[in-house]
N, C-alpha and C positions, 0 to 999 in steps of 0.2 A: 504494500500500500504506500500510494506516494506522503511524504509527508511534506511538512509546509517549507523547510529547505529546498526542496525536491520543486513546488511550484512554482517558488523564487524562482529559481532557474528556469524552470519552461518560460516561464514569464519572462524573461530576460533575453533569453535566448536567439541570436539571429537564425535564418534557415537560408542557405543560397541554394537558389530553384536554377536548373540548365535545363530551361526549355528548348527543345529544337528547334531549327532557323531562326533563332533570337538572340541577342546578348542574353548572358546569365545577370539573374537579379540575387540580388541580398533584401530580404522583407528584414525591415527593424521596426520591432514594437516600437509603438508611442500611445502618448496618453488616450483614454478614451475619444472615439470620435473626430480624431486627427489622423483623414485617410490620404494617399495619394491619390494621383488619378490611376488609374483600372486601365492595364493596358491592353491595347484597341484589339478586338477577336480574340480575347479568352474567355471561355465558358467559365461558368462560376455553377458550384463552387468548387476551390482547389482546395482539396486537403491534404497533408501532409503527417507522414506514418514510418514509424520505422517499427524492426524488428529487435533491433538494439537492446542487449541491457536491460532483460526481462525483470520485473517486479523491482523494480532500482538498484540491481543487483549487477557491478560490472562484471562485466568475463571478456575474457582472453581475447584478445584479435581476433584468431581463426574462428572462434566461436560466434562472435559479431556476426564474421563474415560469412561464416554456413548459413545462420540464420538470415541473413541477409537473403541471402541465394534462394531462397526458400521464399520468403516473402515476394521477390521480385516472379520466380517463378505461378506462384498463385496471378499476380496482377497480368502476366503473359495470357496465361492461362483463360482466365475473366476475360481475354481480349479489352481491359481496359488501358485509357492510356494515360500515361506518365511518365516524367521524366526523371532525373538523378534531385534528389534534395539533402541536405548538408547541414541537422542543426547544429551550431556553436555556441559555447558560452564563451560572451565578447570579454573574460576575466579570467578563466584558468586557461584555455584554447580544450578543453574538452570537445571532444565532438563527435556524433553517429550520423550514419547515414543512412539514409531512409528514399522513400519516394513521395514525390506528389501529386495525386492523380487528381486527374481533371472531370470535372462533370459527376464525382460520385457523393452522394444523399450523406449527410451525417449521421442517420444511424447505421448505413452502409460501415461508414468510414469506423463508426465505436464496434461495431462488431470485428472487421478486421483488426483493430487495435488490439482487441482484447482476445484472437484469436493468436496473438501474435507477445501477449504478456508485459501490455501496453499498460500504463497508466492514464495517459491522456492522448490525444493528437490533436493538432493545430487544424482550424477550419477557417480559411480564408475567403472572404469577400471584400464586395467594392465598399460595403460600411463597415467593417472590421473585420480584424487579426483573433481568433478567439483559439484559446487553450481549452479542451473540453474533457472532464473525467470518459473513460470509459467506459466507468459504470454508471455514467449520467448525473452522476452528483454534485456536480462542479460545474461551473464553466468562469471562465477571466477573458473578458471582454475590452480587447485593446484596441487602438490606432495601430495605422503603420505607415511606412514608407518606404520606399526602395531605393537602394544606391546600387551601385555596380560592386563585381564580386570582387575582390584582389584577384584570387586564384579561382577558377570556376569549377566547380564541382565536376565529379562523370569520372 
């Protein structure tokens, strides 16, 4: 179970999204209701999910990374689509990597999450950045905005 350390961070957290034929974006929370503009021909909404680091419990690289393979394989699979996503914490450089897929439902999205030993997953629109328990219990309701990535995810 996440605990409130744990939301800090999601809360904080940058994610760099490597959409195809686009520059890679960096989403950074900001205060409620302080959105960018919505770039032109994306379906909404994007969520964002990883396999990572099940129950807040870190593990080994390889292990990340099986589960990872796993995760991406399901969304192949689904024939849904998605790109590379990349959360960071802008203060230790901790980071997992995950996907963002495009166009799928938020209880879609908390099922996968929690298929996957999620605690939350980010659901992005054009009025907010929101962090959402998986078991529904939660949600943090942010602003955001987008810079460019330093290094681009993928």
């Amino acid at each position: 179970m996440a605990t409130e350390d744990d939301w800090a961070a999601y809360s904080n957290a940058v994610v760099d999204l490597a959409p195809p034929g686009r520059p890679a974006w960096r989403v950074v929370p900001c205060i409620p209701g302080a959105c960018g503009t919505w770039p032109d021909g994306l379906a909404t909404p994007v969520v964002v999910v990883t396999a990572w680091n099940p129950d807040s419990v870190r593990l080994a690289a390889d292990h990340n990374a099986a589960r990872h393979r796993v995760l991406m394989g399901e969304l192949d699979t689904r024939g849904l689509e998605w790109w590379p996503a990349t959360g960071r914490d802008p203060g230790d450089g901790h980071h997992e990597e995950g996907a963002a897929v495009v166009g799928m439902a938020e209880s879609e999205a908390l099922a996968l999450g929690r298929r996957h030993g999620q605690a939350a997953v980010y659901v992005w629109t054009p009025g907010a950045w929101e962090v959402v328990a998986c078991d529904g219990r939660r949600r943090e309701s942010l602003g955001w905005r987008l810079t460019d990535v330093p290094d681009p995810p993928g």
